[in-house]
N, C-alpha and C positions, 0 to 999 in steps of 0.2 A: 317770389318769396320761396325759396329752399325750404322743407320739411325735414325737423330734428329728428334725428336718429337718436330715441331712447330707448329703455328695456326697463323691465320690471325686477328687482335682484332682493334678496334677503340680503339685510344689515348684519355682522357679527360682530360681538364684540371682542375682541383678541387683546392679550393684556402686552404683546411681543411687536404691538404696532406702534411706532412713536407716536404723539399727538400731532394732530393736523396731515397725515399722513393717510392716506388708504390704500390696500392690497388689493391689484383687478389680477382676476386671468388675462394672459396676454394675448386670446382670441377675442375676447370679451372687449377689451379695450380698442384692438386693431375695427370691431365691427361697430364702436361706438363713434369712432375718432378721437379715441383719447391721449393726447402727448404730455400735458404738463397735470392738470387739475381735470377733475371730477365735480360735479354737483352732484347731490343725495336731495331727492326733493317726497317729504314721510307726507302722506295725507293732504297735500299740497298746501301745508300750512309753515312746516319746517323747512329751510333752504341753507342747504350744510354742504359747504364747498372746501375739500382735499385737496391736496400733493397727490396722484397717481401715480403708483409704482405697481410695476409689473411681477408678479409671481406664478411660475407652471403650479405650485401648489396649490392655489384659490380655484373651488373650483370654480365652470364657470357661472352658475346661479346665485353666486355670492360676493358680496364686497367686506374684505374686512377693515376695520379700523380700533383705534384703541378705547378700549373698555372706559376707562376713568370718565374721557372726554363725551365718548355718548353718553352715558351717566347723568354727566352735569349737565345733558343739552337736551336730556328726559327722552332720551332710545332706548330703546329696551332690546334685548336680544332676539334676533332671528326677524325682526321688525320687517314685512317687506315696505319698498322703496321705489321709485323712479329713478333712474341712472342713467345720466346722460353731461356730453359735453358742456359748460357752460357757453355762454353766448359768444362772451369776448374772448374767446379761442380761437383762432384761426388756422 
Protein backbone atom coordinates (compact mmCIF):
# COMPACT_ATOMS: atom_id res chain seq x y z
CA UNK A 1 0.00 0.00 0.00
CA UNK A 2 1.47 3.48 -1.32
CA UNK A 3 1.47 6.36 1.25
CA UNK A 4 -0.64 9.61 0.15
CA UNK A 5 1.19 12.61 -0.38
CA UNK A 6 -0.85 15.38 1.40
CA UNK A 7 0.06 18.86 2.82
CA UNK A 8 -1.52 21.17 5.20
CA UNK A 9 -2.65 24.62 3.06
CA UNK A 10 -4.93 27.73 4.15
CA UNK A 11 -8.33 27.88 2.29
CA UNK A 12 -9.03 31.37 0.60
CA UNK A 13 -11.73 32.68 -0.39
CA UNK A 14 -11.40 34.68 -3.86
CA UNK A 15 -14.41 36.07 -5.47
CA UNK A 16 -12.37 35.83 -9.24
CA UNK A 17 -12.54 31.81 -8.89
CA UNK A 18 -15.38 30.21 -10.76
CA UNK A 19 -17.28 27.73 -8.71
CA UNK A 20 -16.19 24.18 -8.35
CA UNK A 21 -12.83 25.31 -9.40
CA UNK A 22 -9.55 25.89 -7.19
CA UNK A 23 -6.21 27.88 -7.72
CA UNK A 24 -2.89 25.64 -6.68
CA UNK A 25 0.76 26.86 -7.05
CA UNK A 26 2.17 24.93 -9.86
CA UNK A 27 4.99 23.44 -7.34
CA UNK A 28 2.54 22.73 -4.87
CA UNK A 29 0.42 20.65 -7.18
CA UNK A 30 3.58 19.01 -9.24
CA UNK A 31 4.62 17.86 -5.22
CA UNK A 32 1.07 16.69 -4.59
CA UNK A 33 0.30 14.80 -7.96
CA UNK A 34 -2.27 16.94 -8.85
CA UNK A 35 -3.63 16.86 -12.75
CA UNK A 36 -7.37 17.08 -12.93
CA UNK A 37 -9.14 17.59 -9.24
CA UNK A 38 -8.18 18.37 -5.69
CA UNK A 39 -9.76 17.27 -2.33
CA UNK A 40 -9.87 19.97 0.55
CA UNK A 41 -10.54 17.63 3.60
CA UNK A 42 -11.44 20.89 6.92
CA UNK A 43 -11.12 19.02 10.41
CA UNK A 44 -11.73 15.73 8.69
CA UNK A 45 -15.34 16.14 8.81
CA UNK A 46 -15.74 18.31 5.50
CA UNK A 47 -14.65 16.59 2.01
CA UNK A 48 -14.65 19.18 -0.74
CA UNK A 49 -13.31 18.11 -4.17
CA UNK A 50 -12.18 20.89 -7.10
CA UNK A 51 -11.21 21.22 -10.80
CA UNK A 52 -7.25 22.07 -10.13
CA UNK A 53 -5.92 24.83 -12.08
CA UNK A 54 -2.52 25.89 -11.85
CA UNK A 55 -1.57 29.59 -10.95
CA UNK A 56 2.49 31.22 -10.42
CA UNK A 57 0.34 33.64 -8.42
CA UNK A 58 -1.05 31.32 -5.51
CA UNK A 59 1.29 31.17 -3.31
CA UNK A 60 2.45 28.13 -2.41
CA UNK A 61 0.75 27.60 1.45
CA UNK A 62 -2.58 28.47 -0.18
CA UNK A 63 -5.31 27.08 -2.10
CA UNK A 64 -7.81 29.47 -3.42
CA UNK A 65 -11.26 28.88 -4.47
CA UNK A 66 -14.56 30.93 -4.80
CA UNK A 67 -15.86 32.81 -2.04
CA UNK A 68 -19.89 32.43 -2.56
CA UNK A 69 -19.41 28.46 -2.68
CA UNK A 70 -17.25 28.19 0.53
CA UNK A 71 -19.79 30.26 2.03
CA UNK A 72 -22.60 27.98 1.53
CA UNK A 73 -20.40 24.84 2.43
CA UNK A 74 -19.69 26.85 5.88
CA UNK A 75 -15.53 27.75 5.14
CA UNK A 76 -14.57 30.48 6.34
CA UNK A 77 -11.56 32.29 5.32
CA UNK A 78 -7.86 31.54 5.62
CA UNK A 79 -9.50 28.02 7.23
CA UNK A 80 -6.39 25.62 7.32
CA UNK A 81 -6.93 22.35 5.35
CA UNK A 82 -5.59 18.98 4.19
CA UNK A 83 -4.60 18.97 0.47
CA UNK A 84 -4.13 16.24 -1.35
CA UNK A 85 -4.93 14.22 -4.54
CA UNK A 86 -8.28 12.31 -4.47
CA UNK A 87 -8.07 8.69 -4.62
CA UNK A 88 -9.57 7.87 -7.88
CA UNK A 89 -6.84 9.84 -9.71
CA UNK A 90 -4.40 8.14 -11.22
Amino acid sequence: MSSRVEKRLRIRQRDDVERGMAKLNPKTMKYLGIRDFVEVVIAGKKRLRFRALALEGVPEGEVWANAQELRERGVADRTIATVRRPLNQV
